[in-house]
C-alpha positions as CSV (number, residue, x, y, z in Angstrom):
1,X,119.6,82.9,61.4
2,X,119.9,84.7,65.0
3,X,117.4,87.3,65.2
4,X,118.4,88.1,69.1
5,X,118.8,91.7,69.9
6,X,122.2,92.5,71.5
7,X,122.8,95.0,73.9
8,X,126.3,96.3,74.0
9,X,126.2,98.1,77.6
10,X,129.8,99.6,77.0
11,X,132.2,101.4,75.0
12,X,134.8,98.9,76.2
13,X,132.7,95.6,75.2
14,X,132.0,97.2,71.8
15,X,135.5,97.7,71.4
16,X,136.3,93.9,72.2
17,X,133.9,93.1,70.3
18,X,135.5,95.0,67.2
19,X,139.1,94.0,68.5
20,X,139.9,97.7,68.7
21,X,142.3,99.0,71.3
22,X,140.4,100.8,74.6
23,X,142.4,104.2,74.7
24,X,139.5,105.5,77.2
25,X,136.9,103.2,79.1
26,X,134.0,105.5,78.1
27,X,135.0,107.3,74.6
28,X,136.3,105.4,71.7
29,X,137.5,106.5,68.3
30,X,137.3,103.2,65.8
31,X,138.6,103.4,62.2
32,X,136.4,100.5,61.5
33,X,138.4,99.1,58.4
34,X,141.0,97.8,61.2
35,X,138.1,96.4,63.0
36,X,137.9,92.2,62.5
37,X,135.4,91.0,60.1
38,X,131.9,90.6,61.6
39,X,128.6,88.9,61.3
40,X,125.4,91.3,60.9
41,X,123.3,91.8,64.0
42,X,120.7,94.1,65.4
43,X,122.1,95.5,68.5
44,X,121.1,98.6,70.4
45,X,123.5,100.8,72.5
46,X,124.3,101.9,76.6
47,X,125.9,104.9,75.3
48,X,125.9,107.5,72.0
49,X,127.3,106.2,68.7
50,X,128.3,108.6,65.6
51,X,128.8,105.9,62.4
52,X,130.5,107.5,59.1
53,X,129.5,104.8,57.1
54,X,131.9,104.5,54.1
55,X,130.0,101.8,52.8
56,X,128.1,102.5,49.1
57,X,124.3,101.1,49.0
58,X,124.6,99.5,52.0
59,X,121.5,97.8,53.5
60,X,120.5,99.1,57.3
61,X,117.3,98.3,59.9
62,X,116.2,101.1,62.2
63,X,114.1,100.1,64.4
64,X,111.0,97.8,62.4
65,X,112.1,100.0,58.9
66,X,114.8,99.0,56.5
67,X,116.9,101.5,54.7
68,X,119.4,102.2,52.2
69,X,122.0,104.8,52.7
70,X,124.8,106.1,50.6
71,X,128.6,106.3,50.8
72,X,129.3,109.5,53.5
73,X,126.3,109.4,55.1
74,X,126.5,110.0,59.3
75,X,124.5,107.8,61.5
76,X,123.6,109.6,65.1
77,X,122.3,107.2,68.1
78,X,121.4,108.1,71.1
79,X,121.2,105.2,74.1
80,X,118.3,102.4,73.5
81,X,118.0,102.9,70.0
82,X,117.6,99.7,67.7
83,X,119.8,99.7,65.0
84,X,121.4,96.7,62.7
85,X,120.9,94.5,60.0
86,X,119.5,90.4,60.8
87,X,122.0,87.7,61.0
88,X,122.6,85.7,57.7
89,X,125.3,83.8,59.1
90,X,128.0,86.3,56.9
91,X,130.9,88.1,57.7
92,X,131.6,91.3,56.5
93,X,134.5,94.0,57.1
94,X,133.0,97.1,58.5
95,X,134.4,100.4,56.6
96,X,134.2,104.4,57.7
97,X,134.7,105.4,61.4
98,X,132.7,105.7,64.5
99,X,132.7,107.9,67.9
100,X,131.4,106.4,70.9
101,X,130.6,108.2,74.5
102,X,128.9,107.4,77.3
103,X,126.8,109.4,78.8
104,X,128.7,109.3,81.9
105,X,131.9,110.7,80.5
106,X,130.1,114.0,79.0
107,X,128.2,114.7,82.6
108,X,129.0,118.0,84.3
109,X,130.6,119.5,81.4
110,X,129.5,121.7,78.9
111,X,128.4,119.1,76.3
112,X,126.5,117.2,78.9
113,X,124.1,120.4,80.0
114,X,124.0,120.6,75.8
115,X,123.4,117.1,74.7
116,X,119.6,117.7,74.2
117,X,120.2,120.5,71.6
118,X,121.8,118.1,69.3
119,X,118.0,116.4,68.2
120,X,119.6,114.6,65.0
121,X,120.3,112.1,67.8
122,X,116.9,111.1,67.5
123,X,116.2,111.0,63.6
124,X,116.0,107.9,61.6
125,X,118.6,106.8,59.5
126,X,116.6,107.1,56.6
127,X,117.0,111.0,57.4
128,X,120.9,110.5,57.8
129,X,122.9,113.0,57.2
130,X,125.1,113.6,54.1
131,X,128.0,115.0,53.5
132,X,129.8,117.0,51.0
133,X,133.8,116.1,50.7
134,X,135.1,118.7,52.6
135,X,132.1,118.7,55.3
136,X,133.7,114.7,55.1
137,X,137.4,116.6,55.6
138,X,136.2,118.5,58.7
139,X,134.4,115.8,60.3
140,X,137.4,113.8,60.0
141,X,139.8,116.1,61.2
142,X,137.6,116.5,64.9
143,X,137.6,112.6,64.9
144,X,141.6,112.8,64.5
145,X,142.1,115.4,67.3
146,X,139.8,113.4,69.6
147,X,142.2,110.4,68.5
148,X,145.3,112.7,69.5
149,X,143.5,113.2,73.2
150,X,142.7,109.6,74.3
151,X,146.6,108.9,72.7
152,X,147.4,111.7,75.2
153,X,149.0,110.9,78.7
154,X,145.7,111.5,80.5
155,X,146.2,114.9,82.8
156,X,144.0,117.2,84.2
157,X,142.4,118.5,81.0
158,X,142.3,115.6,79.2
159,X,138.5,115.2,79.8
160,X,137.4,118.6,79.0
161,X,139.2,118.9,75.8
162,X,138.2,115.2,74.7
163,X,134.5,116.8,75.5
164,X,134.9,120.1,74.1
165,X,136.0,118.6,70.4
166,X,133.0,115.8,71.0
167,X,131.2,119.0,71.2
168,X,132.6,120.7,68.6
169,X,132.2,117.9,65.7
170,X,127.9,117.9,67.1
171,X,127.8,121.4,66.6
172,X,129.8,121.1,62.4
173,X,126.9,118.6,62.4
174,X,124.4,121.0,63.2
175,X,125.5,123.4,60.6
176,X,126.1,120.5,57.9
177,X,122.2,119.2,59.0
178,X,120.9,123.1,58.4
179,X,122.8,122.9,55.3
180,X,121.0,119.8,54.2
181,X,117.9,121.1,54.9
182,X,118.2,124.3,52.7
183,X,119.8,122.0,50.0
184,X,116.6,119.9,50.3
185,X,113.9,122.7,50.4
186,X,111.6,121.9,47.2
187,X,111.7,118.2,49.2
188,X,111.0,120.2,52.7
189,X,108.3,122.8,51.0
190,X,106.2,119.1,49.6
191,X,106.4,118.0,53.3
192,X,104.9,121.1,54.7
193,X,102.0,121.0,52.1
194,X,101.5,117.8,53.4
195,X,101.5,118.3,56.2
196,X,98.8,121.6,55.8
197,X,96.8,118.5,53.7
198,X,97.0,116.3,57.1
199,X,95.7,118.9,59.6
200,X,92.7,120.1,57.3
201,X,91.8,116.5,56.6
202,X,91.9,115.3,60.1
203,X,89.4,117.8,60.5
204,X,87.1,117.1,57.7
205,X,87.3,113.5,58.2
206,X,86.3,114.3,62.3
207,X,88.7,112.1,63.3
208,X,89.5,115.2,66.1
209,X,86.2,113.9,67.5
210,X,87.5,110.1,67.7
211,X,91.2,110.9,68.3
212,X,91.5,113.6,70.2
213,X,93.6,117.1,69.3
214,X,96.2,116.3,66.4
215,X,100.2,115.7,68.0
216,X,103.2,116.2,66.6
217,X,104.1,112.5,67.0
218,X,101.0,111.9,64.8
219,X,101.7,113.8,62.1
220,X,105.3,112.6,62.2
221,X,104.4,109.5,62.1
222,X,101.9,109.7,59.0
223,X,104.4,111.6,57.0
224,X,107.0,109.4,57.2
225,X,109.5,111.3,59.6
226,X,111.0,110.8,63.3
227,X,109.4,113.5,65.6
228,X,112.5,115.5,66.0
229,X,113.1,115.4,62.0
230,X,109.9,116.9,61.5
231,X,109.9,119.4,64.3
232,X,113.0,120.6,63.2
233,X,112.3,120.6,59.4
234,X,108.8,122.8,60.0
235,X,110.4,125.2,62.4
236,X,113.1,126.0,59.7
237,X,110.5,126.3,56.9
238,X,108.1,128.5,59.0
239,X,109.2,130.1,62.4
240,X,107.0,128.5,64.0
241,X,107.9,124.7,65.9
242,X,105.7,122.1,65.0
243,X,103.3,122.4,68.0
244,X,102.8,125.9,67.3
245,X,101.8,125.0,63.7
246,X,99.3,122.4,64.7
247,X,97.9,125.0,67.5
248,X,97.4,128.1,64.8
249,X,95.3,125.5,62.3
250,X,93.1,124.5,65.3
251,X,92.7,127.9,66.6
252,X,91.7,128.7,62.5
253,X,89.0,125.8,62.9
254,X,87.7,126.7,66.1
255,X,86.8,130.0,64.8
256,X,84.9,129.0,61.8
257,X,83.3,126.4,64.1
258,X,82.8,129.3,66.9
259,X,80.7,131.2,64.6
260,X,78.0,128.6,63.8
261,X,74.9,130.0,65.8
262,X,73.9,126.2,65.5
263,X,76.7,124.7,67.7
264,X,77.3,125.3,71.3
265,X,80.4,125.8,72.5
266,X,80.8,122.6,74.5
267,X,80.0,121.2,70.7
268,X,82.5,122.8,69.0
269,X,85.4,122.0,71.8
270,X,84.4,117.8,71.4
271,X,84.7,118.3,67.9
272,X,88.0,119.8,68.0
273,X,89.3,116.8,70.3
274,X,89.0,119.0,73.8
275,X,88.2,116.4,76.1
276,X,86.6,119.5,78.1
277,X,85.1,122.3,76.9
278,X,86.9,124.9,80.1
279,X,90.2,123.3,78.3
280,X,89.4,124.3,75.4
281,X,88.5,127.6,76.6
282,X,91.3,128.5,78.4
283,X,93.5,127.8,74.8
284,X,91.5,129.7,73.0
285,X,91.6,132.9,75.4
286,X,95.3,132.0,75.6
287,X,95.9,132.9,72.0
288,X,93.0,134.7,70.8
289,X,92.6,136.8,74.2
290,X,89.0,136.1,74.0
291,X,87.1,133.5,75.1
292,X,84.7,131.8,72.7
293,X,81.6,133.2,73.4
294,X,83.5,136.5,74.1
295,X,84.6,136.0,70.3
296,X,81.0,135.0,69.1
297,X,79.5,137.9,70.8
298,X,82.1,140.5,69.5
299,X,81.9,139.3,65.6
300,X,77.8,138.9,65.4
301,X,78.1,142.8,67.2
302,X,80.7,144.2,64.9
């Protein structure tokens, strides 16, 4: 059993390595049911890789984690990430579709200064997205007219409307992700709570004091979630972005703490997580508009 990580640098050697046709050195369209049998690997990627994976119950590893995911589901990678399943020595035949592009082909145009708005690219698979038949229509449909342009005798738009349907099937994605994550809410409303229980126990437990102030990576992390899953999930559930949320519960602690006659102020910023209590006070002035011992002094006066 090979457990070597590949690195496929290009859309070209991935397409060899399929035994696909290369339309385009640096965007490929891959009806992967044409593609010749393969042997599992875990592999990571020099460019960004959309998978329809057609396959039902199939067994996937992200990064250390192992997965299951459903018939219709879309994978998104973004460049460096691990993905695969370890080498038993079997062949399979691949089935659904994939859309590769390197970052090279998408710079300067209007999907390149737009990449980072498309976040899914950093989720785990085990927060792939699924879709509904005719979401599975649409996103077919932009694969096909990509397929038309890189079958296209390449001319001086070729590469901007290659780009602008890239650009367009992300953006369906987008809407079919905010879709999923209104279809999902009882699911989403049991991760906020949660994630309200995390904060207030990392707090009680005065792991602040050891740790430092709570990040969004952390709390990710603990719940189960990629950074940009969760940061997107909480900001659709409350307004607020994840940070914020985390910011608003520590401000709510610091004034319970800040009205303790018993503490000092440099007290209650170390057992927030403040490495130093002037950083401490300039966040709390920042969103209170009082310092701390401006607040102490105005609530014992009132």
């Amino acid at each position: 059993m090979d457990k070597a990580l590949l690195n496929i640098e290009t859309v070209k050697a991935y397409n060899e390595m399929l035994g696909v046709e290369t339309l385009h050195p640096l965007v490929s369209v891959i009806d992967l049911s044409k593609a010749k049998p393969m042997r599992h690997m875990r592999h990571t990627f020099s460019f960004y890789t959309i998978y329809l994976k057609d396959e039902k119950n199939c067994e996937l590893i992200y990064g250390r984690q192992r997965y299951d995911y459903e018939k219709g589901s879309v994978v998104c990678l973004a460049p460096g990430q691990v993905i695969g399943v370890e080498d038993t020595g079997e062949e399979f035949q691949p089935k659904g579709w994939a859309l590769c592009f390197d970052p090279e082909f998408i710079r300067g145009t209007s999907l390149g200064r737009h990449i980072k708005e498309y976040t899914y690219f950093s989720y785990a698979v085990n927060e792939a997205l699924h879709l509904s038949d005719q979401e599975r229509e649409v996103f077919l449909d932009c694969l096909s007219k990509i397929s038309h342009e890189l079958a296209h005798n390449i001319d001086r738009l070729s590469r901007r409307l290659i780009a602008t349907n890239i650009e367009l099937l992300l953006d369906y994605c987008l809407r079919f992700y905010e879709r999923q994550f209104i279809t999902r809410k009882p699911a989403n409303r049991d991760i906020l709570t949660r994630f309200e229980r995390l904060l207030d126990d990392y707090f009680v437990r005065h792991d602040a004091r050891r740790n430092g102030l709570p990040t969004v990576r952390h709390c990710a992390s603990e719940l189960c979630l990629s950074p940009n899953y969760f940061g997107d999930l909480i900001k659709r559930e409350t307004g607020r972005t994840a940070q914020e949320f985390i910011q608003f519960k520590v401000i709510d602690q610091a004034k319970e703490l800040t009205l303790d006659p018993e503490r000092s102020i440099s007290e209650v910023a170390y057992e927030l997580g403040f490495q130093y209590p002037a950083h401490f006070t300039r966040f709390f002035k920042k969103i209170v508009g009082l310092t701390p011992q401006e607040y102490r002094n105005h609530s014992f006066t009132a």
